[in-house]
BAMAR-988146 format. One record per residue (C-alpha): residue in three letters; x, y, z. Coordinates in steps of 0.2 Angstrom, whole numbers, padded with zeros to 4 digits, always signed. Layout:
BEGIN
AlaXYZ/...
//
This chain:
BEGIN
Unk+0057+0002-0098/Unk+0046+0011-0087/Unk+0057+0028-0087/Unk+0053+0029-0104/Unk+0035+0042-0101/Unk+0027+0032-0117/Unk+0030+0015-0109/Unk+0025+0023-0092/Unk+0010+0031-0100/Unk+0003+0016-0108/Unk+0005+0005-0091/Unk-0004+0018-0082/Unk-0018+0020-0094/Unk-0019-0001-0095/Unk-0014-0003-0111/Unk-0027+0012-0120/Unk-0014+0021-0126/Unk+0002+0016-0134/Unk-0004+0004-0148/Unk+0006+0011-0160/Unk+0023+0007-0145/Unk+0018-0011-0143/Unk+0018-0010-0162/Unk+0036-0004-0161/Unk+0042-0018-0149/Unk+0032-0032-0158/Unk+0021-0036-0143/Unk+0007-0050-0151/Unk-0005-0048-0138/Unk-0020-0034-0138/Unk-0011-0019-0126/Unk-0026-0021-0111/Unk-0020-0039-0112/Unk-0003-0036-0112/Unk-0004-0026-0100/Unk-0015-0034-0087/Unk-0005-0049-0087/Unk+0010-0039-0080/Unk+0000-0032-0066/Unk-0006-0049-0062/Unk+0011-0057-0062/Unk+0017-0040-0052/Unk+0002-0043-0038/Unk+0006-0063-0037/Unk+0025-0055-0033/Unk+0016-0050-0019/Unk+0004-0062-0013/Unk+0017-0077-0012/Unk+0021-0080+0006/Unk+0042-0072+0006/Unk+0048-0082+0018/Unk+0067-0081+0011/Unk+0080-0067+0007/Unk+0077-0069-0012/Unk+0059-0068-0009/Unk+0057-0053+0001/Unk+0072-0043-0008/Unk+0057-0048-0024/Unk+0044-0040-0014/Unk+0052-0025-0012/Unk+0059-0024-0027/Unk+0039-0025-0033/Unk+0033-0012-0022/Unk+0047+0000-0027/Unk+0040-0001-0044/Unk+0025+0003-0037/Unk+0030+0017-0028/Unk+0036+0026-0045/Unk+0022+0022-0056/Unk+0012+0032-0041/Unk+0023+0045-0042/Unk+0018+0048-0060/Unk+0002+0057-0055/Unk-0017+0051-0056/Unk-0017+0037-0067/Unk-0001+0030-0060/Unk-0008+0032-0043/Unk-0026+0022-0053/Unk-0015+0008-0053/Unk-0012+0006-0034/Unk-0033+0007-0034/Unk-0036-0004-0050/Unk-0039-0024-0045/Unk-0031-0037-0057/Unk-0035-0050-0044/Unk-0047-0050-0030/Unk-0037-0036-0019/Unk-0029-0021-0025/Unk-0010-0017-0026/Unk-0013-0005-0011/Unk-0023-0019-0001/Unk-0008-0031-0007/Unk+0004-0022+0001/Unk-0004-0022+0017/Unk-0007-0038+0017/Unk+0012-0039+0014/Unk+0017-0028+0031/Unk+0002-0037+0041/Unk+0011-0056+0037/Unk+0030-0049+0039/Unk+0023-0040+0057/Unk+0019-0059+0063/Unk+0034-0069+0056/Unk+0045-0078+0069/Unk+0065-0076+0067/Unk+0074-0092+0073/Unk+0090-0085+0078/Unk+0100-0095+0065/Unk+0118-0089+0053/Unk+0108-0082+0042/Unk+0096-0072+0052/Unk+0107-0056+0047/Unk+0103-0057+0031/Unk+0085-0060+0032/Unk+0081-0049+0046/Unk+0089-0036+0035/Unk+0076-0039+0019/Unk+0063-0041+0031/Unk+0066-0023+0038/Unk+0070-0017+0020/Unk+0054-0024+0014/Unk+0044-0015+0029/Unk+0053+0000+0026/Unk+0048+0003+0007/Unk+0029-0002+0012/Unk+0028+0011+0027/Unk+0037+0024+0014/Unk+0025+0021+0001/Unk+0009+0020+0013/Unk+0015+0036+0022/Unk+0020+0045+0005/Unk+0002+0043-0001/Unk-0008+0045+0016/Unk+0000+0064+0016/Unk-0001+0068-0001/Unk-0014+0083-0005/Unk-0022+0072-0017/Unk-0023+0055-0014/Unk-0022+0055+0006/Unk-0042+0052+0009/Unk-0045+0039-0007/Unk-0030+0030+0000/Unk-0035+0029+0017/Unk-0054+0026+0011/Unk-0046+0012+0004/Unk-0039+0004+0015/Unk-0055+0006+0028/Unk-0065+0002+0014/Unk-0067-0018+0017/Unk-0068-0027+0035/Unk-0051-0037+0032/Unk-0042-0021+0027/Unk-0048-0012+0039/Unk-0044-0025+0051/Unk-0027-0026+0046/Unk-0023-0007+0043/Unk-0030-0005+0062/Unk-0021-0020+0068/Unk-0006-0014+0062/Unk-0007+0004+0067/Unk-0009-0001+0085/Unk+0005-0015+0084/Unk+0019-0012+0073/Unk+0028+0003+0083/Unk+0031-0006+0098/Unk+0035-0025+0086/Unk+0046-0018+0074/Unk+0060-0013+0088/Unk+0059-0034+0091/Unk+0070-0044+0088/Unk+0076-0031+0075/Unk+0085-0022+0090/Unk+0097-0037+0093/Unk+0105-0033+0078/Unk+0103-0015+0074/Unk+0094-0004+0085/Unk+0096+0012+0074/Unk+0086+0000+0059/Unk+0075-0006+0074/Unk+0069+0014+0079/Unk+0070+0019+0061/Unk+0055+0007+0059/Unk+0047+0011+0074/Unk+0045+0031+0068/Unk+0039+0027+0051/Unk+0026+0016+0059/Unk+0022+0029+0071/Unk+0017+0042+0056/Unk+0007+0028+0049/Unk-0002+0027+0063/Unk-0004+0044+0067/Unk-0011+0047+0049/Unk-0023+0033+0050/Unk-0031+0040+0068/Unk-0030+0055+0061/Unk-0042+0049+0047/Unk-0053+0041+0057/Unk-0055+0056+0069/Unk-0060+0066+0053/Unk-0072+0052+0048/Unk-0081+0053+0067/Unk-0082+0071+0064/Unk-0088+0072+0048/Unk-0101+0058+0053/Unk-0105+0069+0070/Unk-0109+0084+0059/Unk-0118+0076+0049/Unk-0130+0069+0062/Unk-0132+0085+0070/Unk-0137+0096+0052/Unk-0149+0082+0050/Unk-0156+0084+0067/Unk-0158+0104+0066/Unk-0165+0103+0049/Unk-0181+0095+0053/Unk-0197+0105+0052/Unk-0205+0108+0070/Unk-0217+0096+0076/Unk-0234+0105+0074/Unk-0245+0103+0088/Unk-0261+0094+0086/
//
């Protein structure tokens, strides 16, 4: 439905325009309404604990929608930012990479399988988060973002520092190449989000030291 540009436009615009499609398609329900509910049934896709093949194959099949609804320019990226629950989609999504980083594997016949959707899922998260920490536009709201709250922060940093040394175990048992393919796109996820916080320190320094130099000499008494 979504590679049809009205149907995209309307989802990104939350429902404001494209009355006259949901007209069309005999949809009840205000648009906004509409609308809303499918975001909130999209973020609960992502705040159930996947703990199961099915389940993570549904998170990633969630945050590949999101990834092309970003990939529609502003307003699609909006939708990353916009909160139908407590958290953003962008916040969700890390909250998806933080819980997969601390799941144990018991080495069992179906660890393949599952291993596999795990890495798949962690793959399409660090794409996604790496597409939109580099892109021209949306690099600094993105990152502002994601440092904006204390969890998030927490988590973002946590996982910056962690996941390219975790994500070669016990992936590697299996499929090394997989293992190291994480590892990298971990590594530029981390590089971006140090780089960002250099930049803050920086601008913060500046800051303090225009502030200093603009104050009027002291007059003597």
């Amino acid at each position: 439905l979504l590679l049809g540009p009205a149907m995209l436009k309307m989802l990104c615009s939350g429902g404001k325009d494209g009355s006259e499609l949901m007209e069309t398609v005999g949809c009840e329900n205000e648009p906004q309404q509409a609308i809303n509910s499918v975001l909130k049934d999209l973020s609960e896709c992502l705040t159930c604990e996947a703990t199961t093949s099915l389940e993570l194959k549904l998170c990633r099949l969630v945050v590949n929608l999101l990834a092309f609804i970003a990939s529609s320019g502003k307003l699609g990226y909006e939708v990353l930012l916009g909160s139908v629950t407590a958290h953003s989609f962008l916040e969700l999504t890390m909250e998806v990479l933080a819980s997969q980083m601390e799941c144990k594997v018991d080495f069992s016949t179906e660890v393949h399988e599952l291993l596999n959707e795990r890495y798949l899922l962690m793959r399409e998260v660090l794409i996604l988060l790496n597409r939109l920490a580099s892109h021209a536009m949306f690099s600094k709201p993105t990152l502002e973002v994601l440092m904006g709250s204390k969890r998030c922060a927490g988590l973002t940093i946590d996982i910056a520092n962690r996941l390219p040394q975790r994500s070669k175990y016990p992936l590697r048992q299996l499929n090394p190449q997989m293992a190291n393919d994480l590892a990298d796109l971990a590594q530029k996820f981390r590089s971006r989000v140090y780089g960002f916080l250099e930049e803050q320190q920086h601008s913060t320094a500046e800051r303090c030291d225009t502030g200093a130099s603009g104050k009027p000499p002291r007059v003597p008494r």
